[in-house]
KEZATOR-27161 format. One record per residue (C-alpha): residue number from 1; x, y, z; residue in one letter. Coordinates in steps of 0.2 Angstrom, whole numbers. Layout:
<lovo i="NUM" u="X" v="Y" w="Z" aa="A"/>
...
This chain:
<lovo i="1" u="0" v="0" w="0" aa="X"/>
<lovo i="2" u="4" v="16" w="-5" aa="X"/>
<lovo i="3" u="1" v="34" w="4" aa="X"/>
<lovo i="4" u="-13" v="47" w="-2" aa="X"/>
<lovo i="5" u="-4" v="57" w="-11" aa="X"/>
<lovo i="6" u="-12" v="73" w="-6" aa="X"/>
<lovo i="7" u="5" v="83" w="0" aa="X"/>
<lovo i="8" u="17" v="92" w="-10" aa="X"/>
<lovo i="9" u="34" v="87" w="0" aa="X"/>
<lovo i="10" u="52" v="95" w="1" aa="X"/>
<lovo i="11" u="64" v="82" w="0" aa="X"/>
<lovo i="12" u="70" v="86" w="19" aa="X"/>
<lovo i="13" u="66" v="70" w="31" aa="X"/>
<lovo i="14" u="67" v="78" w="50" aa="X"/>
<lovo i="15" u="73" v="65" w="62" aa="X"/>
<lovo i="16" u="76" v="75" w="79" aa="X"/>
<lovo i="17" u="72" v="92" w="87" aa="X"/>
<lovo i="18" u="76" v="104" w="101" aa="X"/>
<lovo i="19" u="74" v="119" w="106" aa="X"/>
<lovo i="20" u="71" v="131" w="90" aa="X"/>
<lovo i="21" u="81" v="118" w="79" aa="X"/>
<lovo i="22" u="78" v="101" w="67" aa="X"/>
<lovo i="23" u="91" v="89" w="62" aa="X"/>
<lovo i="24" u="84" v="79" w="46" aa="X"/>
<lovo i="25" u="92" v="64" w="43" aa="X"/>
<lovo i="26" u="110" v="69" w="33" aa="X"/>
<lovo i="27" u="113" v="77" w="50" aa="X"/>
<lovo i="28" u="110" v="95" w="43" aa="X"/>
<lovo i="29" u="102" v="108" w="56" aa="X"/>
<lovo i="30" u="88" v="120" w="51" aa="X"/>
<lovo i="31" u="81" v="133" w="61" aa="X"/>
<lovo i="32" u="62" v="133" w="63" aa="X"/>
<lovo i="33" u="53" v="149" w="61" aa="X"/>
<lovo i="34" u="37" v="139" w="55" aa="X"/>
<lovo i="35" u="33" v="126" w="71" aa="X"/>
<lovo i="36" u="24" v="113" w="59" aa="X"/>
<lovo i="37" u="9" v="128" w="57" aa="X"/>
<lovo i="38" u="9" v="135" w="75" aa="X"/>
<lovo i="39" u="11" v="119" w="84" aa="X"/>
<lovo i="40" u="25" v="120" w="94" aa="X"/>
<lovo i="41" u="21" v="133" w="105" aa="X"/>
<lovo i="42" u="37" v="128" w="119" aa="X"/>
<lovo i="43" u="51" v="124" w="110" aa="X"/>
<lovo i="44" u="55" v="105" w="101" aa="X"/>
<lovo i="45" u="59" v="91" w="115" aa="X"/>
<lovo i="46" u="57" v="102" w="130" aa="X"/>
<lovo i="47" u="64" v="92" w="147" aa="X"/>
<lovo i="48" u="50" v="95" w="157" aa="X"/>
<lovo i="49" u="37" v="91" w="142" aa="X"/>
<lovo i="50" u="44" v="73" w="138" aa="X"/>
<lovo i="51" u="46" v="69" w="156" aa="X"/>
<lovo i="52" u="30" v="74" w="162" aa="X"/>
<lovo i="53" u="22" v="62" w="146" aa="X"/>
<lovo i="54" u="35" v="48" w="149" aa="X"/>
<lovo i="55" u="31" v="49" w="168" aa="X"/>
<lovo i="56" u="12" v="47" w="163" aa="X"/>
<lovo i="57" u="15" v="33" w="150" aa="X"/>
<lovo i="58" u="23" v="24" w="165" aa="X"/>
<lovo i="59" u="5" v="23" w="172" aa="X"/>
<lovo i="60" u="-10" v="21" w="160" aa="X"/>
<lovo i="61" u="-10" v="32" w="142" aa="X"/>
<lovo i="62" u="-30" v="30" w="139" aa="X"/>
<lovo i="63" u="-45" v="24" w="146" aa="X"/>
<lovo i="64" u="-63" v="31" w="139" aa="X"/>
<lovo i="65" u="-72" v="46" w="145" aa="X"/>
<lovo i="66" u="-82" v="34" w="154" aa="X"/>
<lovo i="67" u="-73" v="35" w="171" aa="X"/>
<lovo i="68" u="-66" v="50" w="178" aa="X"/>
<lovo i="69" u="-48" v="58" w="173" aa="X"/>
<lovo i="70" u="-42" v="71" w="187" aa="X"/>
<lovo i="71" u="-28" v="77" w="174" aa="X"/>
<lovo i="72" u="-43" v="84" w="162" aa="X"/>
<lovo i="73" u="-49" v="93" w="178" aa="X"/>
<lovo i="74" u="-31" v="101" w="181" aa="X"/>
<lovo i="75" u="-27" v="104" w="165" aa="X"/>
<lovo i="76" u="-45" v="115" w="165" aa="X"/>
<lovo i="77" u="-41" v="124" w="179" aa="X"/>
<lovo i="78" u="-23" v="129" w="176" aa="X"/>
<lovo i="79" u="-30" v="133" w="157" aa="X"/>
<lovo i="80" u="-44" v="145" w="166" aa="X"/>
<lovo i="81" u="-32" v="152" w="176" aa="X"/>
<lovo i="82" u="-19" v="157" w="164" aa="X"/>
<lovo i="83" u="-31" v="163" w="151" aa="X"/>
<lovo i="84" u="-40" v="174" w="162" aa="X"/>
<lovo i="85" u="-58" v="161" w="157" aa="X"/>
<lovo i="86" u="-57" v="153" w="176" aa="X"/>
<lovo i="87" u="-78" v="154" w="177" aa="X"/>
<lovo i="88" u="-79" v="144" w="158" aa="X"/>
<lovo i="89" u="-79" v="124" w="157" aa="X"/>
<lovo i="90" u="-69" v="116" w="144" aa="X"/>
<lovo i="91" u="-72" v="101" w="133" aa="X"/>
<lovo i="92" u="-57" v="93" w="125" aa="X"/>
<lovo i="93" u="-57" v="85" w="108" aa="X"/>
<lovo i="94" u="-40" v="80" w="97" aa="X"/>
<lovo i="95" u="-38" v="94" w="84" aa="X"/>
<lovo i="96" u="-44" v="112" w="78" aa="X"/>
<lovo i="97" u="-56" v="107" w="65" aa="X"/>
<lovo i="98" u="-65" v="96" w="79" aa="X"/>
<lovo i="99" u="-64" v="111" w="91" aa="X"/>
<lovo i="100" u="-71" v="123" w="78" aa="X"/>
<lovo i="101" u="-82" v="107" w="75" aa="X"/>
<lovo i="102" u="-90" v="104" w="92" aa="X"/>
<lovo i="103" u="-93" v="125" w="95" aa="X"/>
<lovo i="104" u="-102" v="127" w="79" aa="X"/>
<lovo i="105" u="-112" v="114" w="86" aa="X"/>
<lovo i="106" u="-115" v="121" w="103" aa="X"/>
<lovo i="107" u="-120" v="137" w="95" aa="X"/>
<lovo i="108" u="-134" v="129" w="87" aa="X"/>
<lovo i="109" u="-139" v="117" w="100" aa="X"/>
<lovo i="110" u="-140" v="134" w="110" aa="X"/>
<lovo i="111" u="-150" v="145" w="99" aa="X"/>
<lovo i="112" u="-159" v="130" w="87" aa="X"/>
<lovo i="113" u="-154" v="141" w="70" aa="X"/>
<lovo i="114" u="-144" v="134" w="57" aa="X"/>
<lovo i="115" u="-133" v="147" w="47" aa="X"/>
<lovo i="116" u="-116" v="152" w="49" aa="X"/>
<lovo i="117" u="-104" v="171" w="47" aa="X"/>
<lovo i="118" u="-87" v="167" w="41" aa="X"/>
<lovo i="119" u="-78" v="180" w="37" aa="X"/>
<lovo i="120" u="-70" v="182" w="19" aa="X"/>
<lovo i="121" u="-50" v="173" w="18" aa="X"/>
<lovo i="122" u="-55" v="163" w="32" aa="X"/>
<lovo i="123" u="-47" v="146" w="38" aa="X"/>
<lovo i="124" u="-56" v="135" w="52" aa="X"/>
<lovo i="125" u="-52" v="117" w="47" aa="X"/>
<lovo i="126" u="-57" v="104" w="34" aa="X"/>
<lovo i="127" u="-71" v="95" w="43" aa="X"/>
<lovo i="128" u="-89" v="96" w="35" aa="X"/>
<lovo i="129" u="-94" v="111" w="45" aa="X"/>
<lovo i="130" u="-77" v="119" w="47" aa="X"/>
<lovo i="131" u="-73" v="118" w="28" aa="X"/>
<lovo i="132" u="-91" v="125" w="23" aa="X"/>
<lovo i="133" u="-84" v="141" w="34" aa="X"/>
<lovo i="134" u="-66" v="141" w="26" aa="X"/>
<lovo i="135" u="-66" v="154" w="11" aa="X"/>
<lovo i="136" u="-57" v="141" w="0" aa="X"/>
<lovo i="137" u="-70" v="135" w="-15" aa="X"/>
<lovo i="138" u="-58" v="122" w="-18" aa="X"/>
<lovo i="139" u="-58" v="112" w="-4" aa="X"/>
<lovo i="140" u="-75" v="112" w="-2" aa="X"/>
<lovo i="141" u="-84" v="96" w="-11" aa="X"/>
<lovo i="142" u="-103" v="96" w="-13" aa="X"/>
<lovo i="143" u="-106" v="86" w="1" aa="X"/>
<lovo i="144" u="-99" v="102" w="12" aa="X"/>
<lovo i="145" u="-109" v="114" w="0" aa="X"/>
<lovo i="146" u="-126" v="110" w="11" aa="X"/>
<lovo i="147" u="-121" v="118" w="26" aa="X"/>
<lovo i="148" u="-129" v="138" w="27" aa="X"/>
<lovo i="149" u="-114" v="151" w="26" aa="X"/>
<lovo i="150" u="-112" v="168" w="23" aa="X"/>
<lovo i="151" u="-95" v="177" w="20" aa="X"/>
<lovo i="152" u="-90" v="197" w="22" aa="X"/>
<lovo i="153" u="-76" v="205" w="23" aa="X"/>
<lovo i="154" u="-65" v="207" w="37" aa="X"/>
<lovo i="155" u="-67" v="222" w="49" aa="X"/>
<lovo i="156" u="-86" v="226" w="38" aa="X"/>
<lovo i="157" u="-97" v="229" w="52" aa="X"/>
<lovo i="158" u="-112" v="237" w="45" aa="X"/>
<lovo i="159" u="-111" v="221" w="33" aa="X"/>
<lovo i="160" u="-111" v="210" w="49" aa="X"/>
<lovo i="161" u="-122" v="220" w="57" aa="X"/>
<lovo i="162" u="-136" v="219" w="40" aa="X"/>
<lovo i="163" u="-133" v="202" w="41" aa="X"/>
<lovo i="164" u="-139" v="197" w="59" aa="X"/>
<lovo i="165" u="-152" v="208" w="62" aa="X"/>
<lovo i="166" u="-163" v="195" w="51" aa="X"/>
<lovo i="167" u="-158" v="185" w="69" aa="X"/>
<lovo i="168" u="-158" v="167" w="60" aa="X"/>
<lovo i="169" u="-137" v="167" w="61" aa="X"/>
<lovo i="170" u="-132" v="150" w="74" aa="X"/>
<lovo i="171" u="-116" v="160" w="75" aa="X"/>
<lovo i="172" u="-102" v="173" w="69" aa="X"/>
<lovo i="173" u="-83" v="162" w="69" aa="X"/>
<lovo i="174" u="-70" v="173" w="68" aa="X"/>
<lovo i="175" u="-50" v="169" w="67" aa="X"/>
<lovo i="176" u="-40" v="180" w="82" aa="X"/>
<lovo i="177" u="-28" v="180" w="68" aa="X"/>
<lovo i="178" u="-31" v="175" w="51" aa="X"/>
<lovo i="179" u="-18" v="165" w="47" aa="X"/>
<lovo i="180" u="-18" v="156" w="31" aa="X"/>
<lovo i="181" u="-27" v="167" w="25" aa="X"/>
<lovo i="182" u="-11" v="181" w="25" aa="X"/>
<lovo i="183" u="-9" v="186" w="44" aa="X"/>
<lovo i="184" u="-24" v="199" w="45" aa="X"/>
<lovo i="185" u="-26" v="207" w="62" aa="X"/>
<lovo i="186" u="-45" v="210" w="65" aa="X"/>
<lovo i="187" u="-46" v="229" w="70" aa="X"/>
<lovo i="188" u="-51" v="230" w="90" aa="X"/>
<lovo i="189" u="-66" v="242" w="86" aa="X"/>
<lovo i="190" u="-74" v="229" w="76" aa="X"/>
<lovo i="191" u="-73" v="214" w="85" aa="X"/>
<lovo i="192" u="-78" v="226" w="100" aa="X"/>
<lovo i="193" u="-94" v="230" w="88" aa="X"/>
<lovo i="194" u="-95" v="213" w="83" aa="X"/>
<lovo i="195" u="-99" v="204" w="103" aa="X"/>
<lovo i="196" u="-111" v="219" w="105" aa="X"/>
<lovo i="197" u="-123" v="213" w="89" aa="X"/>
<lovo i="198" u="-120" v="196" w="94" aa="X"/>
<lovo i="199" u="-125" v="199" w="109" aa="X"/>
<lovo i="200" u="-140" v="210" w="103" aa="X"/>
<lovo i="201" u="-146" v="196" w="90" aa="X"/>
<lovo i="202" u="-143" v="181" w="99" aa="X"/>
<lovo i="203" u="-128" v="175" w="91" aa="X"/>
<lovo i="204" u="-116" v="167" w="97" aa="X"/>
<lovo i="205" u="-99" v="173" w="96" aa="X"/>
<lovo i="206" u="-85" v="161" w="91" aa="X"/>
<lovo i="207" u="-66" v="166" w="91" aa="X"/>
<lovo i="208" u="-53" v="155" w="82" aa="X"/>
<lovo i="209" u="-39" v="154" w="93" aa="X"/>
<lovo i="210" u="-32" v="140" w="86" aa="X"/>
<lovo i="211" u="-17" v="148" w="79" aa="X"/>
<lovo i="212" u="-17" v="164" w="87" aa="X"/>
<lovo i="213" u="-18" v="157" w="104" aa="X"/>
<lovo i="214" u="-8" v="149" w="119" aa="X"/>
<lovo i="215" u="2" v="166" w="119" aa="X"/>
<lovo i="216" u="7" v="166" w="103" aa="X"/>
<lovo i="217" u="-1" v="185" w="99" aa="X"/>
<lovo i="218" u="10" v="192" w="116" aa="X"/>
<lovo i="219" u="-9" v="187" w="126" aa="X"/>
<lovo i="220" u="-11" v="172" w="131" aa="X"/>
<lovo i="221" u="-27" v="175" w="115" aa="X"/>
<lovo i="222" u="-26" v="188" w="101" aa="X"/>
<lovo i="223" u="-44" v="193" w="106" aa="X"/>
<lovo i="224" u="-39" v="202" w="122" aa="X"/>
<lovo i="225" u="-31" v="215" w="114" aa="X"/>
<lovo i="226" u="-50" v="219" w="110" aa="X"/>
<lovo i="227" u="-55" v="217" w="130" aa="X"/>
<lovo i="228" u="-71" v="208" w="123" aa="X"/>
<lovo i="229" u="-76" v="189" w="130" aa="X"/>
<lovo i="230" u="-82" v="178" w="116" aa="X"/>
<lovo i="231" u="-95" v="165" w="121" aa="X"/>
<lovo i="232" u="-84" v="150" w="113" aa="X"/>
<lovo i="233" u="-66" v="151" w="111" aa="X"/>
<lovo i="234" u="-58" v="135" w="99" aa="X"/>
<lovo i="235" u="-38" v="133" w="105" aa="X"/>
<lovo i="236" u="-28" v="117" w="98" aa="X"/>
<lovo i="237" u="-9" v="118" w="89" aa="X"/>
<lovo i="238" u="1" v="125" w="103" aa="X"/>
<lovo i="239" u="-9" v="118" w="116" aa="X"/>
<lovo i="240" u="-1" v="100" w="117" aa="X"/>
<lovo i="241" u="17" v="107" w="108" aa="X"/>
<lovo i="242" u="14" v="93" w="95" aa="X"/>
<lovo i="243" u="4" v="80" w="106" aa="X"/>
<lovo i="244" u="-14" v="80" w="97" aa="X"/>
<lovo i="245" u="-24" v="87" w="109" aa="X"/>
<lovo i="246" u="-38" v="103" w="107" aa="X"/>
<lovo i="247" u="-54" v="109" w="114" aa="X"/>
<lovo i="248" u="-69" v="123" w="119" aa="X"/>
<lovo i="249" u="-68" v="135" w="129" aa="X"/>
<lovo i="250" u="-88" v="137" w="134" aa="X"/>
<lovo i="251" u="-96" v="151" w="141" aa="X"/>
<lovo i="252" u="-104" v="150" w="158" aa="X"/>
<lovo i="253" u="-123" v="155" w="148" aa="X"/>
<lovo i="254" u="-119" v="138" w="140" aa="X"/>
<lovo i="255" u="-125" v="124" w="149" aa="X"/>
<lovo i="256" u="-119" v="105" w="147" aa="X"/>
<lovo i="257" u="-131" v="90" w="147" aa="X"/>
<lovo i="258" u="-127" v="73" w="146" aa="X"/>
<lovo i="259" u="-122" v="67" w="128" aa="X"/>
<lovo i="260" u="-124" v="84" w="121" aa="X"/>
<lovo i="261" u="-106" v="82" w="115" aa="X"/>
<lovo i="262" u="-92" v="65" w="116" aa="X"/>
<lovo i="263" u="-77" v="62" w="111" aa="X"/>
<lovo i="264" u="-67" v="44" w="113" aa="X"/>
<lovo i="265" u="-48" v="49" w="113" aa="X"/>
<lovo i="266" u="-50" v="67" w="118" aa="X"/>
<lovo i="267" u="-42" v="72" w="135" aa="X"/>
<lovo i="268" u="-34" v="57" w="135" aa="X"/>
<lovo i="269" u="-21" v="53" w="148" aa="X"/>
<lovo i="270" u="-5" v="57" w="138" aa="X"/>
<lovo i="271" u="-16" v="71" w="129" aa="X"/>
<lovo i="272" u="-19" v="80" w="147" aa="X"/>
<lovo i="273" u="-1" v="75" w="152" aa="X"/>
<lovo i="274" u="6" v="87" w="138" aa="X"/>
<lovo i="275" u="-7" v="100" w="140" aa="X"/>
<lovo i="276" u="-1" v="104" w="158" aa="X"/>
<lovo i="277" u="19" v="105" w="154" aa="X"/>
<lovo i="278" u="14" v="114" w="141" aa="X"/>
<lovo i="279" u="5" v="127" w="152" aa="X"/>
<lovo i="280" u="19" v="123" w="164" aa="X"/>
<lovo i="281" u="33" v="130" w="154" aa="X"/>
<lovo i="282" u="22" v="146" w="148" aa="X"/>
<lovo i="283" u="20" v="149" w="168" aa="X"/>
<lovo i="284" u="38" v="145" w="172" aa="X"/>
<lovo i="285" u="48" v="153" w="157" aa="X"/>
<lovo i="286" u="35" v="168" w="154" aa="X"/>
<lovo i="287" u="33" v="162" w="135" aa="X"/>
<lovo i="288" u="21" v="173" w="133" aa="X"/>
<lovo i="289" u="31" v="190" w="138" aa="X"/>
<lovo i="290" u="44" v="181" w="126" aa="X"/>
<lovo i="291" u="33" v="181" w="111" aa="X"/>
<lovo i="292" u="29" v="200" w="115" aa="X"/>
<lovo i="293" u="46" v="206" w="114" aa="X"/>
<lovo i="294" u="54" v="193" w="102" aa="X"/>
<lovo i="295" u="37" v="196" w="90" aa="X"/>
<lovo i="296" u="40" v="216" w="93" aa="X"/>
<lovo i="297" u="59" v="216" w="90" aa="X"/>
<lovo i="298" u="58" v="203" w="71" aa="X"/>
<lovo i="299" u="43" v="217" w="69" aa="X"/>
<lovo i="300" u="56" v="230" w="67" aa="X"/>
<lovo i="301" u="72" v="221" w="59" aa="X"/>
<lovo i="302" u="61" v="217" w="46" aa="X"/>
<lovo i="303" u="59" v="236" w="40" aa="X"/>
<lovo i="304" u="75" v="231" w="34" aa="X"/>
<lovo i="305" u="72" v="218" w="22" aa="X"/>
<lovo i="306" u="72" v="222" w="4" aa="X"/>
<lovo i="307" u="56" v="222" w="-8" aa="X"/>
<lovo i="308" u="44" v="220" w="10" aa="X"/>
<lovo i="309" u="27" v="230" w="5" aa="X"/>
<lovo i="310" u="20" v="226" w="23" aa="X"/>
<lovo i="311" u="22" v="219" w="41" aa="X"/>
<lovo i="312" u="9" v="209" w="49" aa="X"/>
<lovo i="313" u="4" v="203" w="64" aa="X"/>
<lovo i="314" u="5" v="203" w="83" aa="X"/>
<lovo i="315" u="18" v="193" w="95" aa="X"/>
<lovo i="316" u="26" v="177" w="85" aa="X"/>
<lovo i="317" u="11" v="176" w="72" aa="X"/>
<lovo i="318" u="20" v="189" w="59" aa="X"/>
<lovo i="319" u="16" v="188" w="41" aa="X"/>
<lovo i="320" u="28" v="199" w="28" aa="X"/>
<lovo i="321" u="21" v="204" w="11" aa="X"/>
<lovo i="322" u="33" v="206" w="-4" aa="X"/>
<lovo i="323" u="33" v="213" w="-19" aa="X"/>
<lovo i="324" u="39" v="200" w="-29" aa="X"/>
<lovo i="325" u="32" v="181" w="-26" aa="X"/>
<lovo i="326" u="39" v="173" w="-13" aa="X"/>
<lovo i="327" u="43" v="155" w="-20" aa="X"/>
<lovo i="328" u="62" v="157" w="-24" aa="X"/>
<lovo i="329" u="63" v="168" w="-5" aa="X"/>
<lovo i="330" u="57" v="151" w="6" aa="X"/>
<lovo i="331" u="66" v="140" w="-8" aa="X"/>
<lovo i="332" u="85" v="147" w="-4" aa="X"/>
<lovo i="333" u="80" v="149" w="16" aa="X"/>
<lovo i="334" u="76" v="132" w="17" aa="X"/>
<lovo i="335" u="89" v="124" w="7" aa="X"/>
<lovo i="336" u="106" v="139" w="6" aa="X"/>
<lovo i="337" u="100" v="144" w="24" aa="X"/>
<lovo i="338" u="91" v="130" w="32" aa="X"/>
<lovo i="339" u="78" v="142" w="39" aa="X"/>
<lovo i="340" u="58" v="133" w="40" aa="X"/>
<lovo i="341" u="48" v="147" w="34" aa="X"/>
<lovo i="342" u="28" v="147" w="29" aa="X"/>
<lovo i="343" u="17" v="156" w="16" aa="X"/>
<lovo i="344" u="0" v="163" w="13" aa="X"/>
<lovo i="345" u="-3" v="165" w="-5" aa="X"/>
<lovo i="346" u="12" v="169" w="-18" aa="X"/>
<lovo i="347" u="17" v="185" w="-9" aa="X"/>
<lovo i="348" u="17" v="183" w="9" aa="X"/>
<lovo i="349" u="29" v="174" w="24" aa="X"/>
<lovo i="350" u="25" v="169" w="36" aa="X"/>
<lovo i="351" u="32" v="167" w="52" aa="X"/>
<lovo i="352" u="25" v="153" w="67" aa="X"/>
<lovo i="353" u="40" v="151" w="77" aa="X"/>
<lovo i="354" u="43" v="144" w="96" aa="X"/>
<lovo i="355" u="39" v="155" w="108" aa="X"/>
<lovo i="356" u="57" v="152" w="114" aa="X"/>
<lovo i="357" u="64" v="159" w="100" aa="X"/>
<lovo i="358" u="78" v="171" w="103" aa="X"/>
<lovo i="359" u="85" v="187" w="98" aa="X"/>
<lovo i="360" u="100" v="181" w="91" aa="X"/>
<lovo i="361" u="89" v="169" w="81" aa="X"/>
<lovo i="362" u="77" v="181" w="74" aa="X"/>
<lovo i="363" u="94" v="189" w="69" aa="X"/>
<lovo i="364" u="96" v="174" w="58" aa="X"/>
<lovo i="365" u="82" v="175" w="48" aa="X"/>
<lovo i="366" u="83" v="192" w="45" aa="X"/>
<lovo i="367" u="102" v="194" w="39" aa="X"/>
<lovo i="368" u="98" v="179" w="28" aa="X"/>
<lovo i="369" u="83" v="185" w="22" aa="X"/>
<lovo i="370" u="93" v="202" w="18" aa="X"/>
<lovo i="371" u="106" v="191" w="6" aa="X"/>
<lovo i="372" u="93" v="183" w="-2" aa="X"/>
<lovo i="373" u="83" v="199" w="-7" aa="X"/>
<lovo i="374" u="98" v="208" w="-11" aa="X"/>
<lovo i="375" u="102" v="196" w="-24" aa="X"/>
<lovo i="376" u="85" v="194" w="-33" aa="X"/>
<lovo i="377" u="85" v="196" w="-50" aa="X"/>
């Protein structure tokens, strides 16, 4: 048997990890200012991270949700506390499009309507619900096409607004950061706007965290820069630093029955075991403060980079627009620098690294990328 070929690989095979760095199998180091898309949120192969899940595996890796787990309940709690979201409950599941899955749901178990806002360049997955709400026609097969969802522009309130006076909208989902779609920073005013006509219309508010989060922004979630409280807040990617773990954060106005949601592997016990270290180190090692001044710092080297038409972004979730297309740019960091770089489109990098990146490796990455644009054609 054969794999799906469905991905478009570089012929780089990674075989170990630490810190801000990969090895691939020839022995050659690259530095990672990509995180496998966000996911590695507290550095590759941290100590206290593969202790704390070798010290669980020790004692039982999984049993169902069917018996209780104290580890989901301290995971919830430190995960409240950090976040500032102590009065929500939490529901785990494995992975953002499940997240994004389970609180479009809640919205309409909540409000019994059925139609969605997206909002235009959005990404929220590529489940049947999340795809439908991700502005990419081309991923979307008929089968997704059913769902009922309406797309505006970012930041168009009056659109919004229009939209959900006709009060048959389940829910508004709303990235903190767009990220694939090019590093767009929703302006604080209108997502400020936007919890007020929810609010007003009965809709419920749902803020994709799941790039922007776990302290990536310089918050511990880009939407507090905004000071507003959604009613559903989706995190995954950083949340387990590679361990497949995800969930909700509901609003206290939300209340749980029995059944209402289930999940089999979700908040597992090595799932739970690698949410608290991760949450551990951001305590310990103020990740957070590190992606603020690190983010903040690349933020202004990067006026010095040939041919960038604009800078993007909050904290470590940085996206740089160039003049020209981007594909020969990524191809000689990767392979004459061995720098892990992302893109949005043809014009756009963009930039995911571990919030324990460093100042003298943001340095890295932007003298190599000086090189490399000073010698364009």
């Amino acid at each position: 048997m054969k794999l799906f070929d469905v991905y478009p690989l570089y012929e780089i095979e990674p075989v170990k990890a630490k810190g801000c760095s990969v090895w691939d199998k020839n022995g050659t180091q690259y530095l990672d200012f990509y995180g496998g898309h966000a996911v590695i949120s507290i550095g590759h192969s941290h100590p206290h991270y593969i202790k704390t899940i070798s010290d669980q595996l020790q004692n039982i890796g999984f049993y169902s949700n069917s018996v209780l787990n104290q580890l989901q309940n301290k995971v919830a709690e430190k995960l409240g506390r950090l976040s500032g979201y102590h009065d929500y409950t939490f529901f785990f599941c494995n992975s953002g499009a499940e997240a994004n899955e389970n609180a479009l749901k809640l919205a309409s178990f909540t409000n019994k309507r059925h139609k969605v806002l997206a909002y235009k360049k959005a990404f929220h997955g590529r489940t049947s619900g999340t795809v439908a709400v991700t502005d990419n026609p081309s991923i979307i097969s008929p089968f997704n096409a059913s769902h009922q969802v309406e797309f505006v522009g970012l930041d168009d309130l009056e659109t919004t607004k229009s939209i959900l006076s006709k009060g048959d909208v389940a829910a508004v989902i709303i990235e903190g950061i767009q990220g694939v779609g090019g590093i767009h920073v929703p302006d604080n005013t209108f997502l400020t706007g936007l919890l007020e006509i929810c609010t007003q219309t009965g809709t419920l508010l749902i803020l994709d965290e799941i790039q922007s989060g776990y302290g990536r922004s310089g918050k511990f979630f880009a939407h507090q820069f905004a000071g507003i409280r959604p009613d559903l807040i989706t995190v995954a990617k950083g949340m387990g630093n590679g361990f497949p773990v995800a969930g909700v954060l509901i609003s206290p106005a939300i209340e749980a029955s029995p059944g209402l949601l289930g999940t089999t592997f979700g908040g597992n016990h090595l799932a739970c075991a690698a949410a608290q270290s991760v949450l551990d180190v951001f305590e310990n090692e103020q990740l957070i403060k590190n992606a603020a001044t690190t983010g903040a710092y690349l933020k202004h080297r990067a006026r010095e980079i040939k041919g960038v038409k604009s800078i993007r972004g909050l904290g470590l979730m940085i996206g740089l627009e160039f003049e020209p297309e981007i594909v020969d740019i990524r191809r000689k960091l990767l392979f004459d620098h061995h720098i892990f770089t992302g893109y949005s489109g043809k014009n756009t990098l963009r930039l995911l690294p571990p919030l324990c990146i460093t100042i003298a490796e943001i340095d890295h990455l932007i003298d190599s990328l000086k090189i490399i644009t000073e010698n364009l054609n």
